[in-house]
C-alpha positions as CSV (number, residue, x, y, z in Angstrom):
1,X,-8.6,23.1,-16.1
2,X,-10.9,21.4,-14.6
3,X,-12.4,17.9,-15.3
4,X,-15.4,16.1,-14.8
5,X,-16.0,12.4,-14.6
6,X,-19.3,11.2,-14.9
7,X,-20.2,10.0,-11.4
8,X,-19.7,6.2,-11.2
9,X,-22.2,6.0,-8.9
10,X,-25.4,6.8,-10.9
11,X,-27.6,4.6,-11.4
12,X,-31.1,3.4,-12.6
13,X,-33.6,2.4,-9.8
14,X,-34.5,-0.5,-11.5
15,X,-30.6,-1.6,-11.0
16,X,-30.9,-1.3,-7.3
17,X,-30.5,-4.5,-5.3
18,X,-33.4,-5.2,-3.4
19,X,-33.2,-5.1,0.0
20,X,-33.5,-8.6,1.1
21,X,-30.7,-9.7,-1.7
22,X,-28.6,-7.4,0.1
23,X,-29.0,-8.4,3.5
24,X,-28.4,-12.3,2.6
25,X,-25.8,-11.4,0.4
26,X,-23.2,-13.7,2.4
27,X,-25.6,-16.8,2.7
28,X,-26.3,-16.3,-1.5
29,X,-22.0,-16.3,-1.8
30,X,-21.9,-19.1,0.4
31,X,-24.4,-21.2,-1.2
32,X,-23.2,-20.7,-4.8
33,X,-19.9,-22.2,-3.3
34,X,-21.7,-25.1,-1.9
35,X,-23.4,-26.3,-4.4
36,X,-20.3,-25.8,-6.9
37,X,-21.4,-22.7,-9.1
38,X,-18.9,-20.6,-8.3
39,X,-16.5,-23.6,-9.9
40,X,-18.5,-23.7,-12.8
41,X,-18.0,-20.1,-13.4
42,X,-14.7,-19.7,-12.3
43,X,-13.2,-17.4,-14.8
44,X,-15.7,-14.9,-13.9
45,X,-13.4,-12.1,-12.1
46,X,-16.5,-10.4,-10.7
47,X,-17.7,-13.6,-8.7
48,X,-14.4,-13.9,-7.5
49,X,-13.8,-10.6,-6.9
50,X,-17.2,-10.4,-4.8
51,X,-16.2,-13.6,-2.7
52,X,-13.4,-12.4,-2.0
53,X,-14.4,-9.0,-0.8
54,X,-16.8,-10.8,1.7
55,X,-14.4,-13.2,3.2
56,X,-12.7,-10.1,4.6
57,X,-13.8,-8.8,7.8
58,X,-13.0,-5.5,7.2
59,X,-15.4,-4.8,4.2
60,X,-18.0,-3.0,6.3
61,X,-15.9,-0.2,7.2
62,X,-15.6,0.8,3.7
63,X,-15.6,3.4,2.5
64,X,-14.2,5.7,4.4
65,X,-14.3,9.7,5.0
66,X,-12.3,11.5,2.8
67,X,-9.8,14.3,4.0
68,X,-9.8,16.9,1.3
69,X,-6.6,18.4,2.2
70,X,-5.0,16.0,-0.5
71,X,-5.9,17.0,-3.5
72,X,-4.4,15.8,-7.1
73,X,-5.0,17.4,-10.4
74,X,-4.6,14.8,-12.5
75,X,-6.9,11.8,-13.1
76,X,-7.5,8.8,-11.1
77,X,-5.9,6.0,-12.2
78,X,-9.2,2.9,-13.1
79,X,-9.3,0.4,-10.9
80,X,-8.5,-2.2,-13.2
81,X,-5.0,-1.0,-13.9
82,X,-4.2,-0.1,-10.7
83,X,-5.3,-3.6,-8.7
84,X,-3.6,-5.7,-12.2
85,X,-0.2,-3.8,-12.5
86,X,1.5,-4.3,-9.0
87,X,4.8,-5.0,-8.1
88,X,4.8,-7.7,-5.4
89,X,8.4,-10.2,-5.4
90,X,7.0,-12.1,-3.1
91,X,5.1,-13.7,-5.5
92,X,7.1,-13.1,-8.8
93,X,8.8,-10.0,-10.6
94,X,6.7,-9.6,-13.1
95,X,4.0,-7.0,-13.2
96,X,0.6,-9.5,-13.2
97,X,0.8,-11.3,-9.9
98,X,-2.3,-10.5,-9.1
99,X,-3.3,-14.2,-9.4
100,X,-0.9,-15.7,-7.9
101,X,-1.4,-13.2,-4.7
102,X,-4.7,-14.2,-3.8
103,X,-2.9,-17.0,-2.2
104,X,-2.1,-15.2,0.3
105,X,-4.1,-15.7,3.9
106,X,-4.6,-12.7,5.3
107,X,-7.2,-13.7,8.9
108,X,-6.2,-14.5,11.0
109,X,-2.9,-11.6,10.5
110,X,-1.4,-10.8,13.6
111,X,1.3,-7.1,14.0
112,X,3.7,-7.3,16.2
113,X,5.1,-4.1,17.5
114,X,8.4,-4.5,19.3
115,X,12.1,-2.9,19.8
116,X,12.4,0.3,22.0
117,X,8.8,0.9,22.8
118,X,7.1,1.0,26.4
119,X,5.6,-2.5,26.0
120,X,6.2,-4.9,23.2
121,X,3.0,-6.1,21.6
122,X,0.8,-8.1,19.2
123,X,-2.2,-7.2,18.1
124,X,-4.6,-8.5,15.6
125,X,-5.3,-6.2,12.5
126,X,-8.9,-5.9,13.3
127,X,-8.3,-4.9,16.6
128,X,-6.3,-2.4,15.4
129,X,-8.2,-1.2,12.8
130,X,-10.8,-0.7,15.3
131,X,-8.3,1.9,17.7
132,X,-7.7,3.7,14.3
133,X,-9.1,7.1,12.7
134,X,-9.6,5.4,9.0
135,X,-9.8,8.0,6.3
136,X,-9.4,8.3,2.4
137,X,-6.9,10.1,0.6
138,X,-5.7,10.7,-2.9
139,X,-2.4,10.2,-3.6
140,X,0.2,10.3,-6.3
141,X,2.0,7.2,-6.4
142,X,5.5,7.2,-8.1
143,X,7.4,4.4,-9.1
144,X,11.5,3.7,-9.4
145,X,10.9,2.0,-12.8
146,X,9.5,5.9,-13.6
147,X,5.8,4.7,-13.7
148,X,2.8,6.6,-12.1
149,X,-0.9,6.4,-10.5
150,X,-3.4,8.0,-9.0
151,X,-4.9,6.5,-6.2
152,X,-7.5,6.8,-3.1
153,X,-6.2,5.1,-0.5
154,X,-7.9,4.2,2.8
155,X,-6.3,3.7,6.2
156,X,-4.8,5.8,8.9
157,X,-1.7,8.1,10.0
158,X,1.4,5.7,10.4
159,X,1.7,8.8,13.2
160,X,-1.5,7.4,15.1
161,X,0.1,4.1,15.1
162,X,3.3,5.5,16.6
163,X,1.4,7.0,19.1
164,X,-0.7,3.4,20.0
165,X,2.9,2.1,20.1
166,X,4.4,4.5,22.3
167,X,8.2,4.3,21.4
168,X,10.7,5.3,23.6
169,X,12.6,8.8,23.3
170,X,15.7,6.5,22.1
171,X,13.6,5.5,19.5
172,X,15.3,6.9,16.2
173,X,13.9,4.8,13.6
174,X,11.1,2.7,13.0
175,X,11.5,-0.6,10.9
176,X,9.1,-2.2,8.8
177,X,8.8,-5.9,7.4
178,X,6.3,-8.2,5.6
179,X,5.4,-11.3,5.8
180,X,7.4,-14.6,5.0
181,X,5.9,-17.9,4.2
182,X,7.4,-19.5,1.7
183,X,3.8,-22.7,1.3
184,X,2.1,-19.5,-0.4
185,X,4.7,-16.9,-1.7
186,X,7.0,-18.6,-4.6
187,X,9.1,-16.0,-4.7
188,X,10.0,-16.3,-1.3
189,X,11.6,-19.5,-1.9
190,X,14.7,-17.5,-4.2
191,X,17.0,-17.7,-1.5
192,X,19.0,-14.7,-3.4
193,X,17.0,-12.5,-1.7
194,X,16.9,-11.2,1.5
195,X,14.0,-12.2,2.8
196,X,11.4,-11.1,4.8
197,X,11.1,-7.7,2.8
198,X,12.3,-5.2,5.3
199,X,12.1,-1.4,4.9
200,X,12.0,1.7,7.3
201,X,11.7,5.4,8.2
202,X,13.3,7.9,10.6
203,X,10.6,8.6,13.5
204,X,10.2,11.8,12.4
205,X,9.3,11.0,8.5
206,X,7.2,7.9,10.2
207,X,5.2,11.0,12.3
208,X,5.1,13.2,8.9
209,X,1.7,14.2,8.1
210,X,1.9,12.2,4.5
211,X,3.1,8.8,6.3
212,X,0.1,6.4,6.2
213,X,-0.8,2.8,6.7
214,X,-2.8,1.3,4.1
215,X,-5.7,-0.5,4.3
216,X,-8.5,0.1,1.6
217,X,-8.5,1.0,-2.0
218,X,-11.4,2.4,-3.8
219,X,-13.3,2.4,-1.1
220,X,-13.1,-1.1,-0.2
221,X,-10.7,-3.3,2.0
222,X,-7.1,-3.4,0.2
223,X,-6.6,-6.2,-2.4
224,X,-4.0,-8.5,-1.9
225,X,-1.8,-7.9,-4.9
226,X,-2.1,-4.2,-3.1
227,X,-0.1,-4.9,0.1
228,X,-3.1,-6.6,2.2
229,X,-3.9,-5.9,4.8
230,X,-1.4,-3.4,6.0
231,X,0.7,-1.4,3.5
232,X,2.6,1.8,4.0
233,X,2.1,4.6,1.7
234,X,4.8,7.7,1.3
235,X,4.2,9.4,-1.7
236,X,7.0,11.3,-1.5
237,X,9.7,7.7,-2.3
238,X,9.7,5.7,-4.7
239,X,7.4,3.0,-4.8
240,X,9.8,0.3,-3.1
241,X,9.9,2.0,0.1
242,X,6.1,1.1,0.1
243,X,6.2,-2.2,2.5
244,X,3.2,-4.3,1.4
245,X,1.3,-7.0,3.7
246,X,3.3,-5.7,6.8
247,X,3.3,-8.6,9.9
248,X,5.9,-6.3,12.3
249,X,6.9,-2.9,13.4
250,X,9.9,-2.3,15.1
251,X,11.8,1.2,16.8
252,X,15.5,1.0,16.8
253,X,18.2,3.4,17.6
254,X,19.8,1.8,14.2
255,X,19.1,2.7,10.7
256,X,18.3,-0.7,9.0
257,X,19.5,-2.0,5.8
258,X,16.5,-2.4,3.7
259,X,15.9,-4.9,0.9
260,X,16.9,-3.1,-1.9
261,X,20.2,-2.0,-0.2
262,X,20.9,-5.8,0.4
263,X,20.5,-6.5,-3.3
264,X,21.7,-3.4,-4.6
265,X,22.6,-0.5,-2.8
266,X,24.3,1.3,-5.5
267,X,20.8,1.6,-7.2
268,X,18.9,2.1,-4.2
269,X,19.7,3.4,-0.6
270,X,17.8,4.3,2.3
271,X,16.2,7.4,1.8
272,X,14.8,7.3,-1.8
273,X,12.9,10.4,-2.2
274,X,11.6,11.2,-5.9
275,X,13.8,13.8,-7.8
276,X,13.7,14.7,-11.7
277,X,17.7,15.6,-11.6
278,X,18.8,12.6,-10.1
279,X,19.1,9.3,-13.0
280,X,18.9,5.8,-11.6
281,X,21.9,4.3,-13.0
282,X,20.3,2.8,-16.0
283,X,17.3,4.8,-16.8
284,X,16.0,9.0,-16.3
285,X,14.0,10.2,-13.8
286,X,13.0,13.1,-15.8
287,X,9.8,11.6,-16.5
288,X,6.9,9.0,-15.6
289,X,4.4,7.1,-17.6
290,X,0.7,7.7,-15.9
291,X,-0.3,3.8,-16.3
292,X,-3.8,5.0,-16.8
293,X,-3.2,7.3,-19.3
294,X,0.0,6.3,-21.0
295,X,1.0,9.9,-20.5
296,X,4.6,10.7,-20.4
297,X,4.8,13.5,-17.8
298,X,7.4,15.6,-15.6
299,X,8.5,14.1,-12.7
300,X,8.5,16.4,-9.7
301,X,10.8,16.8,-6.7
302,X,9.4,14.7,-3.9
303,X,7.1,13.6,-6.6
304,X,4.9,17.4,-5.4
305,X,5.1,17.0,-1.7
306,X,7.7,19.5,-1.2
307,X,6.0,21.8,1.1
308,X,5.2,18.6,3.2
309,X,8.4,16.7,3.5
310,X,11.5,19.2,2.2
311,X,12.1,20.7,5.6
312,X,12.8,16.9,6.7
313,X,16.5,17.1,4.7
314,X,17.7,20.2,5.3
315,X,20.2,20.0,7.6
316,X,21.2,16.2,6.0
317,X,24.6,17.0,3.8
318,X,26.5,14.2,2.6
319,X,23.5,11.7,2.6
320,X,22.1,10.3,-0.9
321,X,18.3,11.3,-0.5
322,X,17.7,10.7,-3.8
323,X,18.9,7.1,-4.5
């Protein structure tokens, strides 16, 4: 069945920013700081929100073509929910961190790319923003705790950036970590875990056609809660595998032990690809909540991406792909 939203873009002409409010819209947002309005308002979300936004160099590229090959049935998850439900430990294991994330400094953010490549590197995001093919694309988004959204995500082929890094052919795996700085992430100082958050891929689920860096959401830069401003997005896993605010990307001939192993690798191993049949130890995986809806629904395997991904496993007996 097909559904219809109304078009959220519809509007009155007589709501239409003029011209010349538009084009001094930085100066306006400056000026309201200076003379201390902003403070006076401060629990409005929307000034924040909009301050925000424009301190981030990125917002001009936004949004983004969308590619059309993506397409979901189900319906997008409101922005609301999806930028005020995250799971970030970094800055607390509870669901609303979004508050305490905007802590987080994300310019200047500089990627290292390093390990068996032609010629190690760092690179400033912008810069590499600019030497990627940005696109939108809607994706289901699946989560270990058997949650679920709907999402348009902005950004680029992680495959792209494995080309712009140009491993070499001993490259076997590429290894993913976020940042660590414990002055503005609280969680960070729990010396329990292993910090910095490290995940990874093999190359060739990395050069997959689903792999993809994040770097917008709804058609504007990524928030921080979200994984700013490099996240990686594989619909296929579990939500964990996701590596939010990513500082380095490295190609090994060794398969890492990611963060969850560390803690737990009885619950959670390498590969963690989304399957109905397979429990986590204290909970099914049967189903998933839709966080927009409430809707309890049927989980799928690779959480519907088979036709993309499936061929990747084959030949893989013996290893838990489903953990």
């Amino acid at each position: 069945m097909l559904i219809r939203n109304p078009k959220g873009w519809v509007l009155p002409e007589s709501r239409a920013t003029s011209e010349d409010v538009y084009l001094n819209r930085r100066k306006i947002l400056q000026g309201m700081v200076g003379a201390g309005l902003i403070a006076s308002i401060g629990s409005s979300a929307a000034i924040k929100s909009a301050l925000a936004e424009e301190a981030d160099p990125s917002a001009d590229l936004y949004p983004v073509p969308r590619n059309d090959r993506y397409k979901i049935m189900r319906e997008l998850t409101p922005e609301k929910i999806a930028t005020t439900y995250n799971n970030f430990y970094e800055f607390g294991s509870h669901k609303e961190i979004y508050n305490a994330a905007q802590e987080l400094k994300i310019r200047p953010w500089t990627v290292k790319i390093d390990g068996l490549v032609e010629k190690e590197m760092e690179i400033g995001v912008d810069d590499l923003l600019a030497k990627m093919p940005l696109e939108e694309r809607l994706y289901r988004h699946r989560c270990v705790e058997a949650w679920s959204m709907i999402v348009p995500w902005s950004g680029f082929p992680l495959k792209e950036l494995v080309k712009f890094a140009a491993p070499t052919s001993n490259a076997k795996y590429l290894v993913m970590q976020t940042f660590e700085d414990k002055s503005v992430a609280p969680g960070q100082r729990q010396f329990w875990y292993p910090w910095p958050y490290t995940d990874g891929l093999t190359i060739e689920e990395a050069t997959n056609d689903l792999s993809f860096i994040v770097t917008g959401l709804y058609g504007k830069p990524v928030p921080k809660q979200n994984g700013a401003p490099l996240r990686l997005a594989v619909p296929w896993k579990y939500g964990f595998k996701h590596v939010k605010s990513i500082v380095r990307f490295t190609f090994t001939d060794k398969r890492p032990t990611t963060f969850w192993e560390a803690l737990a690798d009885e619950e959670y191993g390498f590969w963690a690809n989304v399957n109905p049949e397979v429990p986590h130890p204290r909970w099914s995986q049967a189903t998933e909540r839709d966080i927009g809806t409430g809707e309890r629904i049927p989980t799928e395997i690779y959480n519907g991406y088979g036709e993309y991904v499936a061929d990747l496993y084959k030949d893989m007996k013996g290893e838990r792909l489903f953990m």
